[in-house]
C-alpha positions as CSV (number, residue, x, y, z in Angstrom):
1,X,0.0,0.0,0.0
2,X,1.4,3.5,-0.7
3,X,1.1,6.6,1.1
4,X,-1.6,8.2,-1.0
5,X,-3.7,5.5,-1.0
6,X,-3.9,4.9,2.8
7,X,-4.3,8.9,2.9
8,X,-7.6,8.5,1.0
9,X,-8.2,5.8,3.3
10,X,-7.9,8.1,6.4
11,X,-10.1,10.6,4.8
12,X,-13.0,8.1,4.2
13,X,-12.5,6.6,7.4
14,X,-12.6,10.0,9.2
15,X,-15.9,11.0,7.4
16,X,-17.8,7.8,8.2
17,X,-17.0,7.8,12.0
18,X,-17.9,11.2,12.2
19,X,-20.8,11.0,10.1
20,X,-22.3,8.3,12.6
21,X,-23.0,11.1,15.0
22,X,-26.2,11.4,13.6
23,X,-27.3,7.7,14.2
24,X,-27.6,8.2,18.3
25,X,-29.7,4.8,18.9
26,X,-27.6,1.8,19.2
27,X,-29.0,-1.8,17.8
28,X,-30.0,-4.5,20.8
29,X,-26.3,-6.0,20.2
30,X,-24.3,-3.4,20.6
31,X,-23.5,-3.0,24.4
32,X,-22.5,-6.9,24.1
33,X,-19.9,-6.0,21.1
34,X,-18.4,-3.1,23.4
35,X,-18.0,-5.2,26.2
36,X,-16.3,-8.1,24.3
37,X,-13.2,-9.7,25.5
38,X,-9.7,-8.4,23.4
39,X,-9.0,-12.2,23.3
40,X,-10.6,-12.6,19.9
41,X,-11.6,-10.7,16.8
42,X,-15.4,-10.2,16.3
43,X,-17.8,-11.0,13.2
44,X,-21.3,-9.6,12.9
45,X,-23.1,-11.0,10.4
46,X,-26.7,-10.7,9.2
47,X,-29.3,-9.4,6.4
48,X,-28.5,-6.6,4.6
49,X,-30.2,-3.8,6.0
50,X,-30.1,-4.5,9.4
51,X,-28.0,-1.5,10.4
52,X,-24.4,-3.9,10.8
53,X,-22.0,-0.9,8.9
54,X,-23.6,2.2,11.6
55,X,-23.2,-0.5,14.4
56,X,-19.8,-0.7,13.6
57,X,-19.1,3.1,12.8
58,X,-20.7,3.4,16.3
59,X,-18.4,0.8,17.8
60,X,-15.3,2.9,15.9
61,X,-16.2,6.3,17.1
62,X,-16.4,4.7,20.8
63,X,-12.1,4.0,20.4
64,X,-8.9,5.5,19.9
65,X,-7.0,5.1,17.2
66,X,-9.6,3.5,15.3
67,X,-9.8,3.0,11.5
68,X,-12.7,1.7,9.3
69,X,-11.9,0.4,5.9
70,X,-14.5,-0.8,3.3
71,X,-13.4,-4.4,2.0
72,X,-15.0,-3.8,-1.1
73,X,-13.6,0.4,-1.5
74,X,-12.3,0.0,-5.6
75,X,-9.3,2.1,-4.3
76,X,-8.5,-0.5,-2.1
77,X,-8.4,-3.8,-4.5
78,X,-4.8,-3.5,-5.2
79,X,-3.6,-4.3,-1.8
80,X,-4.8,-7.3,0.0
81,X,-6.1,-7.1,3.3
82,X,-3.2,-8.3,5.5
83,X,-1.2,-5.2,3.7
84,X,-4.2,-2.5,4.2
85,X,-3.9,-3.3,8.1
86,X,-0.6,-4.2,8.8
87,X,0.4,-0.6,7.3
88,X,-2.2,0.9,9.6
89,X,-1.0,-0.7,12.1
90,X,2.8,0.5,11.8
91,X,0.8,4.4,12.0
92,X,-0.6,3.5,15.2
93,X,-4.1,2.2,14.2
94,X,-4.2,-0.4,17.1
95,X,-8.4,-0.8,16.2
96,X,-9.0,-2.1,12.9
97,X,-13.1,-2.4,11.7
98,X,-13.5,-3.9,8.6
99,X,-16.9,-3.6,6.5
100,X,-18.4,-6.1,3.8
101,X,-15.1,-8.7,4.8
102,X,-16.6,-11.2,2.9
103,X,-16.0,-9.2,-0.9
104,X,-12.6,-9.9,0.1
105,X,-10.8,-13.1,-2.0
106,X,-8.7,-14.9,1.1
107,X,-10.1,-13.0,3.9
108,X,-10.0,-16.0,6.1
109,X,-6.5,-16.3,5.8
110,X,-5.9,-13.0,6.2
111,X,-7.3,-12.5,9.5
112,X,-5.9,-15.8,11.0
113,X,-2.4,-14.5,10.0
114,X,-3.0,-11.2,11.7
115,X,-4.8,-13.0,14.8
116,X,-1.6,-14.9,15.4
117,X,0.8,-11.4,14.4
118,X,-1.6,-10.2,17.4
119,X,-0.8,-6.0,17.0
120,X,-4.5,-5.2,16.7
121,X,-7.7,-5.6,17.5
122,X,-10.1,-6.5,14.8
123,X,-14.0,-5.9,14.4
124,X,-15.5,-7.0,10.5
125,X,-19.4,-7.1,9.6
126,X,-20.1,-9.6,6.8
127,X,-22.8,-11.3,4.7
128,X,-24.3,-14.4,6.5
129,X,-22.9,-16.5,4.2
130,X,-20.0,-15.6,5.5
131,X,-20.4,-17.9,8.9
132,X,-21.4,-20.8,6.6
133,X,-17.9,-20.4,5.0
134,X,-15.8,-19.2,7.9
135,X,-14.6,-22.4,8.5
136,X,-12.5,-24.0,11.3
137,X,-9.4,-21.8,10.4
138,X,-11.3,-19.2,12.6
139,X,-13.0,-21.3,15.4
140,X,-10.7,-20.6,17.8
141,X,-9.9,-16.8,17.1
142,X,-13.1,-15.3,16.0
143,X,-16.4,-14.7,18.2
144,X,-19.2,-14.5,15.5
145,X,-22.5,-12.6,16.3
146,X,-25.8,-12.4,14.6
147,X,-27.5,-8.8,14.4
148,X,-31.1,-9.8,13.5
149,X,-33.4,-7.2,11.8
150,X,-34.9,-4.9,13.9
151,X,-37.5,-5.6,16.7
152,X,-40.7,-3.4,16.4
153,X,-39.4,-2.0,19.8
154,X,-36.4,-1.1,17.8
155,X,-38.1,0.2,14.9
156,X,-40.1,2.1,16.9
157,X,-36.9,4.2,19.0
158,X,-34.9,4.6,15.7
159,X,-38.0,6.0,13.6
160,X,-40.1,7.5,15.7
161,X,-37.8,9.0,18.7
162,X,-39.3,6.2,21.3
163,X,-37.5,5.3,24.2
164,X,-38.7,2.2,24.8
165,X,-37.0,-0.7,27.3
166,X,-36.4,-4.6,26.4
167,X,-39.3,-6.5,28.2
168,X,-39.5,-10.1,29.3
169,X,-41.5,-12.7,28.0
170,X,-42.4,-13.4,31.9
171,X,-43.7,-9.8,31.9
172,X,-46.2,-10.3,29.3
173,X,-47.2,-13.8,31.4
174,X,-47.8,-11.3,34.4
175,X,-51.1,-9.9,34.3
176,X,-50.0,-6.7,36.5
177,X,-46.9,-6.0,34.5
178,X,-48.3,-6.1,31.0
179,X,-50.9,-3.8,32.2
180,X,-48.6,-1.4,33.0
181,X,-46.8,-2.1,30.0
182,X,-50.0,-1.6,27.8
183,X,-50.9,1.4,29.0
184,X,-47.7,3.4,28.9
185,X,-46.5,2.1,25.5
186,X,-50.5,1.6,24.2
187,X,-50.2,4.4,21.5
188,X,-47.5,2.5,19.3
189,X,-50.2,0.0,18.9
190,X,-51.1,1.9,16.1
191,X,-47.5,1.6,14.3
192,X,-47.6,-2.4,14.0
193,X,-48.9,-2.4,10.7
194,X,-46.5,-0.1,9.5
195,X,-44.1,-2.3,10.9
196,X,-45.4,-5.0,8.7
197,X,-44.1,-2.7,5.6
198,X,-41.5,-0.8,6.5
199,X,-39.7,-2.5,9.7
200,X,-37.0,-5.2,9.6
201,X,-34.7,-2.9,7.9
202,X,-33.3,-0.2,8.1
203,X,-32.9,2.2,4.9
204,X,-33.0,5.4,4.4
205,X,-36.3,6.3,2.4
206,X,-37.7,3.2,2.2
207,X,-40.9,4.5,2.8
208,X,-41.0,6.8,-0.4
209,X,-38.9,4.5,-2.3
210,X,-40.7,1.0,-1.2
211,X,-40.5,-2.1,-2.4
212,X,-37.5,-0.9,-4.4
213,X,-34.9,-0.9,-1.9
214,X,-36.6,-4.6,-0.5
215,X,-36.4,-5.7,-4.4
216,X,-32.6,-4.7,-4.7
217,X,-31.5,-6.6,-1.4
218,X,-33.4,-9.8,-3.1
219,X,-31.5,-9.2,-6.1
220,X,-28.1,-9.1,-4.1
221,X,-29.2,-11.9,-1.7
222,X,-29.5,-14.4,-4.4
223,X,-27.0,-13.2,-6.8
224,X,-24.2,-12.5,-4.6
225,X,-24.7,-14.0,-1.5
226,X,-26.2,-17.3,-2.8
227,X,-23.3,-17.4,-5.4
228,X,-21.0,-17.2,-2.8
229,X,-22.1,-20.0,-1.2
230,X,-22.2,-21.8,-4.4
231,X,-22.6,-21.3,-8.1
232,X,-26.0,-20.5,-9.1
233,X,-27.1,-20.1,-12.9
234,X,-29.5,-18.3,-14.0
235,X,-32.2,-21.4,-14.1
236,X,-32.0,-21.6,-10.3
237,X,-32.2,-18.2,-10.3
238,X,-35.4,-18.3,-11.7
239,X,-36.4,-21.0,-9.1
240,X,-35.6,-19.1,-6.4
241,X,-37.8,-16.4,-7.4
242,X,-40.8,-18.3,-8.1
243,X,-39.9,-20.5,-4.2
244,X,-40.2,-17.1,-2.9
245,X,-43.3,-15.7,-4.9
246,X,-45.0,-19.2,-4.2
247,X,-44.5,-18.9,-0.5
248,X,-46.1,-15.5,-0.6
249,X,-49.4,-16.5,-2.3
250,X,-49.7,-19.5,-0.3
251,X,-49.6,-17.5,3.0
252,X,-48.8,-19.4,6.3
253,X,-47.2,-22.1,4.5
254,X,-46.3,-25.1,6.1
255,X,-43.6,-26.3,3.8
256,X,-43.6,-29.2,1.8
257,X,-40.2,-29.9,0.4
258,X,-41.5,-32.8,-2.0
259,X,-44.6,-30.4,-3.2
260,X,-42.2,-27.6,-3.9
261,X,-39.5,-29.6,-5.4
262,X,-42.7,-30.9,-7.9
263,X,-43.7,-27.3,-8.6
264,X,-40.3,-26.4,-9.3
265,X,-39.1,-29.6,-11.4
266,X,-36.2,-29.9,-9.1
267,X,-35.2,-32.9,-6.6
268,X,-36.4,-32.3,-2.8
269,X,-32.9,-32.0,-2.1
270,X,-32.2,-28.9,-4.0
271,X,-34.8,-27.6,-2.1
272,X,-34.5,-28.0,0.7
273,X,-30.7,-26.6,0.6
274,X,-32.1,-23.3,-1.1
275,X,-34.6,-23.1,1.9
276,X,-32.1,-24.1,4.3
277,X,-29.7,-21.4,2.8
278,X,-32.1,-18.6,2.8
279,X,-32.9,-19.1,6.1
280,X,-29.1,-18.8,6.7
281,X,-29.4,-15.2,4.8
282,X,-31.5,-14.1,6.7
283,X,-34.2,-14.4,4.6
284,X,-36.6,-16.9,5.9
285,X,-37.4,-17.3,9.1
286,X,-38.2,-21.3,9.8
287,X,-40.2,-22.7,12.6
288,X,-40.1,-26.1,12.9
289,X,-43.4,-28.2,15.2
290,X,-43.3,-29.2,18.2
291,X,-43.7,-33.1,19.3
292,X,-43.2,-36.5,17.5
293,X,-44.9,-38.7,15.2
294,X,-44.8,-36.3,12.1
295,X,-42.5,-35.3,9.8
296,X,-40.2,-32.4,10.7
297,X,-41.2,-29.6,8.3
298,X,-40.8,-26.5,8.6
299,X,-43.4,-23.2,8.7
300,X,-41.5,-20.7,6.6
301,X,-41.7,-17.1,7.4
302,X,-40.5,-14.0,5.8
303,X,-38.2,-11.8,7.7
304,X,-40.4,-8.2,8.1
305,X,-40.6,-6.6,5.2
306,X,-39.9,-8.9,2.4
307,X,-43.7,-10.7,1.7
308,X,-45.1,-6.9,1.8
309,X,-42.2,-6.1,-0.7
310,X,-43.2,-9.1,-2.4
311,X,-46.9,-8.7,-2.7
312,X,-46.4,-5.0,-3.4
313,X,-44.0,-6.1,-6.5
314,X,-47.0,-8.2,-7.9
315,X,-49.6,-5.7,-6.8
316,X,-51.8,-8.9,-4.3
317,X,-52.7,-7.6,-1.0
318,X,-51.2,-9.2,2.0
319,X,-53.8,-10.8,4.4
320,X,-53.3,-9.6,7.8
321,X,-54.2,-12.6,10.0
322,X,-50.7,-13.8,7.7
323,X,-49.0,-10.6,9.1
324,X,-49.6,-11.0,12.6
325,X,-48.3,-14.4,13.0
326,X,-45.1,-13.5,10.9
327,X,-44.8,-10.3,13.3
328,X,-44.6,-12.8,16.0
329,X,-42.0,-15.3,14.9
330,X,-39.9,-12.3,13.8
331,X,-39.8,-11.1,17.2
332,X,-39.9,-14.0,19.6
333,X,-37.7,-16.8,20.1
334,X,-40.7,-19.2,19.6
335,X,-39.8,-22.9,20.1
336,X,-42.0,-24.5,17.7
337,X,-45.8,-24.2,16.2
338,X,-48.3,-27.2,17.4
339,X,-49.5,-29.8,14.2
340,X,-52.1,-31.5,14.3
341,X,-54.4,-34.1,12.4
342,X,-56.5,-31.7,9.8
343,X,-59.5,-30.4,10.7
344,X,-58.3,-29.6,14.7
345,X,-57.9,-26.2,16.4
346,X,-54.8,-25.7,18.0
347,X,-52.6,-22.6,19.5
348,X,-50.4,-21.3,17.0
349,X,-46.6,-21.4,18.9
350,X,-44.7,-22.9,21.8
351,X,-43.2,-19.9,24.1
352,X,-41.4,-20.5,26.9
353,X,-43.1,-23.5,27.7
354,X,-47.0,-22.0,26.8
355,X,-49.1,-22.1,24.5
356,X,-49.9,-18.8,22.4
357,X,-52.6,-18.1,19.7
358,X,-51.8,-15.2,17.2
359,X,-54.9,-13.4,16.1
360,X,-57.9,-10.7,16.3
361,X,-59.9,-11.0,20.0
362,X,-62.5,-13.0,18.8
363,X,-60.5,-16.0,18.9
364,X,-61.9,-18.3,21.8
365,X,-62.5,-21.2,20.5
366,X,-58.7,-22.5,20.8
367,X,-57.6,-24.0,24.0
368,X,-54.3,-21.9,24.4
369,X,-52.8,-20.4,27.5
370,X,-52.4,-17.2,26.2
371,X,-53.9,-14.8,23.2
372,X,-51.9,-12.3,21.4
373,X,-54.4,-10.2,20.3
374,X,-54.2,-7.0,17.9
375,X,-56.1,-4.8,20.0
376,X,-55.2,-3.2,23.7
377,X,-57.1,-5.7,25.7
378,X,-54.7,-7.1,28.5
379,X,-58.0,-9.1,30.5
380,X,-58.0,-13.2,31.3
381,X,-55.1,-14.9,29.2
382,X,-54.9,-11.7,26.7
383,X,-51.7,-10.6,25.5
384,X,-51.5,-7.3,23.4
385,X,-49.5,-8.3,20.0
386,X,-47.4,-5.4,19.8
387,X,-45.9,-5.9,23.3
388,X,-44.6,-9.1,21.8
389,X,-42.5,-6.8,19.6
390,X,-40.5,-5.4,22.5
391,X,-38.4,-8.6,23.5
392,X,-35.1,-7.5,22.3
């Protein structure tokens, strides 16, 4: 690397850590990543979107001597990335965070020889497909962390100036506390279903500008991120597109790998990996049932906001009862959705050891121990939905 080129380096790097100062709230993980141990370098990875590049501007700002350098800068594809840091590190640059790693050929090796060199600490923020290739190379120096997209609670601080706390799902369980909780927070009630569209992410504009930003991630999902997981042509290309446009007009769809394979004239296999990947992207969201004696398919959910984005891009309306429940596995840590033999009424998810129904208040019919209902009401077993949104 030569002198001018790190100076335009510095430049960049000044202008982005100072430029974060406008971002003031900090995403659920960041307090975690400050806090971590010198001992090892730290990956975020995650859907684009999410926020990962300001999270790590906001991580940079917090040091001294701290230098950000986009991986995938043009200027910067001369030099690899051992040489960008190890001259950055003979200037004094003892805090290296490196954006978009993963456009970087070799990056594994990279980092492993600079672990072991041990001058600097290292921060990166990568694709998810990154963690699928990381590899054991890295197991023992690199602490990776998932940023998901962002809660409603989340959503709610960074677009509309809320200051709202992390709740418990044993406060919701507690008649008393969710109470209190509905009616100081009861007003955002009326944000959820702009949630539904516009949450998830985090763009700039995406409100004037939707579904385009949402179709542009798609586009980069599968055609970078897939590809660099493995080669894709432009026939499964095609697939994937008409997996994801089936999965939206079926609604809550409870997958089946062999029906999809058959709609797709590809083996169950295939399938199942692309599934399986896109989950791994961040993509999908996959809730698997809870119990034996059935086969262990998954329910597949969007992440928030990519079956509006969808819908909107082939002008179909979105039913809401399908919203709600994908709200709710985007924001809890659900461990599994009940099956039964067709025909039966059961609660829709396994939290925490209850069962919850998702739905509008009229539901009483189902024999669940609580009801996450769209309105307010708190009474009996009733659970206001968009508390549910304030878990992390």
């Amino acid at each position: 690397m030569d002198n001018e080129t790190f100076s335009k380096l510095l430049v960049a790097s000044e202008k982005a850590i100072s430029g974060v100062s406008s971002f003031s709230v900090k995403r659920y993980l960041f307090d975690a990543l400050d806090k971590s141990s010198d001992k090892f370098y730290i990956g975020v990875h995650g859907l684009r979107g999410v926020g990962k590049t300001v999270m790590l501007l906001q991580l940079a700002k917090k040091r001294q001597n701290a230098l950000y350098i986009p991986a995938d800068a043009k200027y910067l594809l001369q030099d690899t990335l051992y040489e960008i840091v190890n001259y950055a590190i003979d200037r004094e640059y003892k805090n290296i965070f490196i954006d978009e790693i993963h456009s970087r050929t070799g990056w594994t090796s990279d980092l492993k020889t600079l672990y072991d060199e041990g001058r600097a600490n290292i921060f990166f923020t990568g694709s998810s497909s990154i963690e699928l290739r990381k590899g054991a190379d890295l197991s023992r120096r690199v602490i990776m962390h998932e940023l998901k997209p962002a809660s409603f609670r989340e959503y709610l601080n960074i677009r509309h100036g809320a200051d709202i706390q992390v709740v418990s799902v044993d406060d919701l369980y507690d008649k008393e506390k969710r109470h209190k909780l509905a009616a100081k927070h009861g007003k955002w009630n009326a944000f959820v279903e702009e949630y539904y569209k516009y949450g998830g992410v985090l763009y700039e504009g995406i409100r004037e500008e939707f579904p385009k930003p949402i179709a542009n991630t798609l586009e980069k999902i599968i055609n970078v991120d897939l590809t660099y997981l493995r080669g894709i042509d432009i026939k499964v290309e095609n697939d994937i597109y008409k997996l994801l446009y089936k999965i939206t007009e079926s609604g809550l769809y409870e997958a089946s790998y062999s029906k999809l394979a058959g709609y797709l004239s590809i083996s169950t296999s295939t399938v199942i990996k692309l599934v399986t990947d896109l989950e791994r992207l961040g993509l999908f969201k996959l809730v698997y049932p809870c119990g034996t004696g059935f086969r262990k398919e998954p329910k597949i959910y969007f992440s928030i906001p990519f079956r509006a984005a969808l819908n909107e891009m082939s002008s179909k309306q979105t039913d809401l009862g399908t919203l709600r429940e994908e709200f709710f596995a985007n924001n809890v840590e659900v461990e599994g959705y009940f099956k039964t033999a067709r025909g039966e009424k059961t609660p829709d998810f396994k939290v925490k050891g209850r069962s919850v129904e998702v739905g509008g208040d009229r539901k009483r019919s189902i024999d669940a121990d609580y009801i996450a209902g769209h309105s307010l009401n708190f009474t009996e077993n009733r659970i206001p939905l968009f508390l549910f949104g304030f878990l992390y």
